[in-house]
LUMBA-129830 format. One line per 4 residues: number of its first residue (from 1); their letters; for each residue x negated, y negated, z negated of N, C-alpha, C. Coordinates in steps of 0.2 Angstrom, whole numbers, plus 2048, in hexadecimal, padded with zeros to 3 digits. Layout:
<rs>
NUM	A	X/Y/Z/X/Y/Z/X/Y/Z  ...
</rs>
This chain:
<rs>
1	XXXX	7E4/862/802/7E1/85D/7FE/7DF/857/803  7E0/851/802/7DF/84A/807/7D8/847/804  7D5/847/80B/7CF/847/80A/7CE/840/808  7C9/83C/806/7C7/833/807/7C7/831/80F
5	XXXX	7C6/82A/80E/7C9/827/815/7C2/823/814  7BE/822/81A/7B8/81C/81A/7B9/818/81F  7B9/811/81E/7B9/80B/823/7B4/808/821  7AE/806/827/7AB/7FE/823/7A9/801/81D
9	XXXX	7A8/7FC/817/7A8/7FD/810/7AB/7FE/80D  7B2/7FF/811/7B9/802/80C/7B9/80A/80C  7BB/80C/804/7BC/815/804/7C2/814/802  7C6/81B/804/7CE/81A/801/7CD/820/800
13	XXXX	7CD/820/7F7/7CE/829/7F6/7D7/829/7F3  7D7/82F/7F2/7DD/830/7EE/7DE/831/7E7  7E3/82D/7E7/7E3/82A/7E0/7E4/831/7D9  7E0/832/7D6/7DE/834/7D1/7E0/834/7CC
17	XXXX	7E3/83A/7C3/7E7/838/7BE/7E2/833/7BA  7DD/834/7BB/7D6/82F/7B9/7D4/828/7BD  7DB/826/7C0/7DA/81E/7C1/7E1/81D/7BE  7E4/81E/7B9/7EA/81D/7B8/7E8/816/7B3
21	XXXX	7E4/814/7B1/7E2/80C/7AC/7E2/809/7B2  7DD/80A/7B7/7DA/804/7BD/7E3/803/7C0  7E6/808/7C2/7ED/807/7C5/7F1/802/7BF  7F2/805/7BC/7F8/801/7B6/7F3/7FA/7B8
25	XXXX	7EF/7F8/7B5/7EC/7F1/7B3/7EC/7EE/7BB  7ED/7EF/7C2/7ED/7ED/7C5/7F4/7EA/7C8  7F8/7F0/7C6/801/7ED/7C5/801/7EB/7C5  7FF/7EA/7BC/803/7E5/7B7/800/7DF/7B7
29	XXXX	7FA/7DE/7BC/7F5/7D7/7BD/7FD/7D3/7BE  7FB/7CE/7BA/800/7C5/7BC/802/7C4/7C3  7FC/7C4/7C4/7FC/7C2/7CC/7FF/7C9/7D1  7FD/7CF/7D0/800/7D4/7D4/807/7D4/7D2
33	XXXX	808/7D4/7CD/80F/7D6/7CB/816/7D1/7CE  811/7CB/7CC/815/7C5/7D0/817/7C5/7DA  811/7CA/7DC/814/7CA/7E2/816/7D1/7E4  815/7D6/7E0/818/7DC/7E2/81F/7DE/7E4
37	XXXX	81F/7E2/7E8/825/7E4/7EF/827/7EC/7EC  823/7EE/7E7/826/7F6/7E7/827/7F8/7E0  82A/7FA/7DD/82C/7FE/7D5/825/7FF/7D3  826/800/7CC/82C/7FC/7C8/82D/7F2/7C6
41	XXXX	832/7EF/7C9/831/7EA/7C9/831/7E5/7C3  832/7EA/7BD/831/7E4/7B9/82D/7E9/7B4  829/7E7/7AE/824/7EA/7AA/828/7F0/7A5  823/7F5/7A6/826/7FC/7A2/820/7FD/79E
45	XXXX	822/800/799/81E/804/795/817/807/798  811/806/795/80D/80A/797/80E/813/799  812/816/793/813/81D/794/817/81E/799  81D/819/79A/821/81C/79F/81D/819/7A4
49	XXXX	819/816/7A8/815/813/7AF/811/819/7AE  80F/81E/7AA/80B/824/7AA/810/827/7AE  813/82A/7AB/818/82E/7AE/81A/82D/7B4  81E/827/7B7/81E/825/7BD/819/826/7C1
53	XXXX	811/824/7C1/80C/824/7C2/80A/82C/7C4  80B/830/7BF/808/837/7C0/80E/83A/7C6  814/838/7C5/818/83B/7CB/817/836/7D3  816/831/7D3/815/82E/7D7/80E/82E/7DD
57	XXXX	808/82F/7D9/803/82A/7DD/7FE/832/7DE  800/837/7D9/7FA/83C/7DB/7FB/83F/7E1  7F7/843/7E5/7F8/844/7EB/7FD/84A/7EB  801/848/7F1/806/84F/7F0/805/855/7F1
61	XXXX	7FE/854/7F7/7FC/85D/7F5/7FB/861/7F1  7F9/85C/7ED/7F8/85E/7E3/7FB/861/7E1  802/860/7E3/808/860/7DF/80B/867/7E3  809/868/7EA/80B/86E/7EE/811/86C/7F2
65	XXXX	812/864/7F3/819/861/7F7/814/860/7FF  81A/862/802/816/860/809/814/859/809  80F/857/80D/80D/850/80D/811/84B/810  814/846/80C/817/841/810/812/83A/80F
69	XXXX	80F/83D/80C/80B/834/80A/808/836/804  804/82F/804/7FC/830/7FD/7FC/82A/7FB  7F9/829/7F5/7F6/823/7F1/7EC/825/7F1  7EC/81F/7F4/7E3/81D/7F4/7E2/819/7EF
73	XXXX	7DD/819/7EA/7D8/814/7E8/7D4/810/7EE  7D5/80B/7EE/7D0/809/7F4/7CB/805/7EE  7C3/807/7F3/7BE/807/7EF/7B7/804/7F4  7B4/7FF/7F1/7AF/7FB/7F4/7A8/7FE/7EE
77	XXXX	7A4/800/7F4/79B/803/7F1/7A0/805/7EB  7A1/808/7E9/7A4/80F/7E5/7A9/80C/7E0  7AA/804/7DF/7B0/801/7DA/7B6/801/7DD  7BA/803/7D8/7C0/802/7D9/7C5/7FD/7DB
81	XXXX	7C6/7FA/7E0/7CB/7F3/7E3/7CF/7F2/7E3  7D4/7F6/7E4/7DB/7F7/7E7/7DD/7FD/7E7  7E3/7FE/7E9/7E7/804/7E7/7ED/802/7EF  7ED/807/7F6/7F1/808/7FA/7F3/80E/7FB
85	XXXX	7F9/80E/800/7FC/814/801/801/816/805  801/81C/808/80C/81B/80B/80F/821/80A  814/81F/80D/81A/825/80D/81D/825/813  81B/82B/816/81F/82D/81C/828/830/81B
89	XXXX	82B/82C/820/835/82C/821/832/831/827  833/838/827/835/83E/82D/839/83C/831  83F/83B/82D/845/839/833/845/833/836  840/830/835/840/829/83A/837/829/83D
93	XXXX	833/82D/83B/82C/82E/83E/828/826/83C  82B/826/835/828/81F/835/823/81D/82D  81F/81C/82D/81B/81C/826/81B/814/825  81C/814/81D/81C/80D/818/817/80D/816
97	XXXX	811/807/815/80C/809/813/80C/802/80F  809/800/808/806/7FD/803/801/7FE/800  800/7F6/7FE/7F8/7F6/7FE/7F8/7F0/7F5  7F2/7F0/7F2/7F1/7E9/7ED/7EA/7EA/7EE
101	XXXX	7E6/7E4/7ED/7E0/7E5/7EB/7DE/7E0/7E4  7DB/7E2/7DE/7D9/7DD/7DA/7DA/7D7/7DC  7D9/7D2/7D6/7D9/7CB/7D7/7D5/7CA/7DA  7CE/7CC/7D7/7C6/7C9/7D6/7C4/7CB/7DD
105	XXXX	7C8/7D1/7E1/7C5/7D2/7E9/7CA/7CE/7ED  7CE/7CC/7ED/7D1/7C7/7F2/7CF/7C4/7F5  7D2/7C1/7FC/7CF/7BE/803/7C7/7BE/804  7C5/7C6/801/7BF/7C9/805/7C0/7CD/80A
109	XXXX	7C4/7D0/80E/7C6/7D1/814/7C7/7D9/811  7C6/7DC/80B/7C7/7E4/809/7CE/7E4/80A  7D4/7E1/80A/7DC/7E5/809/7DB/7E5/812  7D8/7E1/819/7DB/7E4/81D/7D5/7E9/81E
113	XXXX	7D0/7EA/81D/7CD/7EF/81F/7D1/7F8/81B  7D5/7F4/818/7D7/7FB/812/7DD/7FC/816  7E0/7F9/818/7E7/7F8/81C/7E3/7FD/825  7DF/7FA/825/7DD/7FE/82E/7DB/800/82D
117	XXXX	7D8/805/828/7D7/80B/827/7DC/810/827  7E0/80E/821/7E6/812/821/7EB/813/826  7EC/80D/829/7EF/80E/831/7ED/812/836  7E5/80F/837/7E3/817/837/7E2/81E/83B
121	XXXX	7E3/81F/832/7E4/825/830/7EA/826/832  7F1/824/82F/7F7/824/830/7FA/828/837  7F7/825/83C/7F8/824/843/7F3/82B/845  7EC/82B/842/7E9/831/843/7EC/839/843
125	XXXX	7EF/83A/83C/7F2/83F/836/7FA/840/837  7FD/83C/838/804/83D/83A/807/83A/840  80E/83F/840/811/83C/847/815/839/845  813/832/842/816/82A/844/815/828/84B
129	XXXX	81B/823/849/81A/81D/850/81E/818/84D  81B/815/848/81C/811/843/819/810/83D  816/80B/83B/814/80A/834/816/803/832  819/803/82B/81D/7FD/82B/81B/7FB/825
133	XXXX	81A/7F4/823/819/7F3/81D/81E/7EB/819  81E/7EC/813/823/7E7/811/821/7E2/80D  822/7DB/80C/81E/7D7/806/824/7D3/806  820/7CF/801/825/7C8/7FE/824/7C5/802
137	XXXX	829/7BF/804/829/7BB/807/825/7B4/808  822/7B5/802/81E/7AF/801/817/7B0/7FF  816/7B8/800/80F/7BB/800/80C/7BB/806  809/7B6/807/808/7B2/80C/7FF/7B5/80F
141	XXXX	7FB/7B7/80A/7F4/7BA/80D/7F8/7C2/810  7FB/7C5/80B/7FD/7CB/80F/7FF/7CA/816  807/7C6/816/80A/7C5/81C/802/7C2/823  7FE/7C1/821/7F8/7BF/825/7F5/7C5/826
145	XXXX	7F2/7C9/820/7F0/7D1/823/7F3/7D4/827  7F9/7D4/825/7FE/7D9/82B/7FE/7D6/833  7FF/7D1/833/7FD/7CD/839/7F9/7CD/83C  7F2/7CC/839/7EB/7CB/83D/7EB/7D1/83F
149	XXXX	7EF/7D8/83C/7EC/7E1/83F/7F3/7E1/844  7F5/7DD/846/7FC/7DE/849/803/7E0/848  803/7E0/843/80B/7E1/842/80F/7DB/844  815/7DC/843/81B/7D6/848/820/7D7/840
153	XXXX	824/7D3/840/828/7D3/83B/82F/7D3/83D  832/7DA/83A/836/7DE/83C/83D/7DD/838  83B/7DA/833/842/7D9/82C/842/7D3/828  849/7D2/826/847/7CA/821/84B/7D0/81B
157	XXXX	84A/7CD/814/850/7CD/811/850/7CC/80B  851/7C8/80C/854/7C2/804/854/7C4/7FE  859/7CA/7FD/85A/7C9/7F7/855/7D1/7F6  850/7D2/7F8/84C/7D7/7F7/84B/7DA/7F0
161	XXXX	847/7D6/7EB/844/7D8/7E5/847/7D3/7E0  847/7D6/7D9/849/7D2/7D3/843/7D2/7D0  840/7CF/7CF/83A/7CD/7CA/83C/7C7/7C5  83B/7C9/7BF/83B/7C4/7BD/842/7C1/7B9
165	XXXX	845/7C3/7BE/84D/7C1/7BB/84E/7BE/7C3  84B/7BD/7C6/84D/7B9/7CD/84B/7BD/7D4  84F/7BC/7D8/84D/7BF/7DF/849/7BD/7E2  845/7C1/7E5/840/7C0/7EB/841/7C3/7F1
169	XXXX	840/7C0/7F6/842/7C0/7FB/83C/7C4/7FE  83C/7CA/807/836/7CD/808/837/7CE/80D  832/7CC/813/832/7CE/819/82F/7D6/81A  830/7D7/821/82E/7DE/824/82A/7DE/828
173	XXXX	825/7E2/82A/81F/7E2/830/820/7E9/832  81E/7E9/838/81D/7F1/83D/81A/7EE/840  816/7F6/842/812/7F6/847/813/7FE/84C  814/7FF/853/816/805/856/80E/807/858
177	XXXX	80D/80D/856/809/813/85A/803/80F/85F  807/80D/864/806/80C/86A/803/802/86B  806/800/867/803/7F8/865/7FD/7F9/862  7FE/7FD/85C/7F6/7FE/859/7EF/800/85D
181	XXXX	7F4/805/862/7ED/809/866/7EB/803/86A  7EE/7FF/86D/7EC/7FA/86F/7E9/7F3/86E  7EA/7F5/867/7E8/7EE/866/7E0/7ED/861  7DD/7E6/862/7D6/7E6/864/7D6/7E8/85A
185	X	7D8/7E6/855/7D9/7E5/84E/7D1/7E5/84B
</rs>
């Protein structure tokens, strides 16, 4: 079972079949969905975002799969914020990690502190020597999170996501093992 994660005022638990409203309504926010970089890219039924949801986000020990990755609630004095997570690639020893956090919390400093936490952790818990994260090209506070904790931008690519009916474009950030340990963040 994967325990919660403490930074600062951030808690990162694992996400729960009982934040399945707080998840969906944070998707499907205007604004999240507008800059969102991971499935489902265009709006789905509530029951089937259940479904997805229940295979996706509960933790996999639950489930009895070896661990590759988790979904956190990340949570400030006991409310719910945000929603991160990753998925470790074995064969490349490299973990993907994603983050949103609410509208209402925005440029409070919670997504980097939810982000160095979970890096972390990452670094702590598995043998990576890489964590890598991906956004829109023109999400522009994100590509700033990544950055402030060091990561370097590793990918372009253009024709990344269909939103909408139209293409969005998404850069790539990493950060190695050995930069993080090093670095003041």
């Amino acid at each position: 079972m994967v325990i919660g994660i403490r930074s600062g005022r951030v808690r990162l638990r694992p996400v729960q079949e009982e934040d399945f409203d707080f998840v969906y309504n944070l998707w499907f926010d205007a604004d999240t969905y507008r800059r969102s970089s991971w499935p489902p890219y265009k709006p789905i039924s509530k029951e089937k975002f259940k479904e997805w949801f229940l295979e996706r986000f509960l933790p996999k020990a639950e489930k009895g799969d070896a661990p590759s990755g988790n979904a956190y609630i990340i949570e400030v004095n006991g409310k719910s914020v945000g929603l991160c997570g990753f998925h470790v690639d074995w064969k490349r020893l490299a973990a993907d990690i994603w983050y949103e956090i609410t509208p209402e919390e925005r440029g409070k400093g919670i997504g980097k502190e939810a982000v160095k936490a979970l890096v972390e952790h990452i670094f702590k818990e598995y043998p990576v020597e890489i964590v890598e994260a991906e956004t829109q090209s023109d999400n522009v506070p994100s590509i700033r999170l990544l950055e402030s904790l060091g990561f370097t931008r590793t990918g372009y690519d253009k024709y990344a996501y269909m939103v909408k009916g139209r293409y969005k474009s998404s850069v790539k950030y990493g950060i190695r093992r050995k930069k993080w340990d090093r670095s003041p963040k």
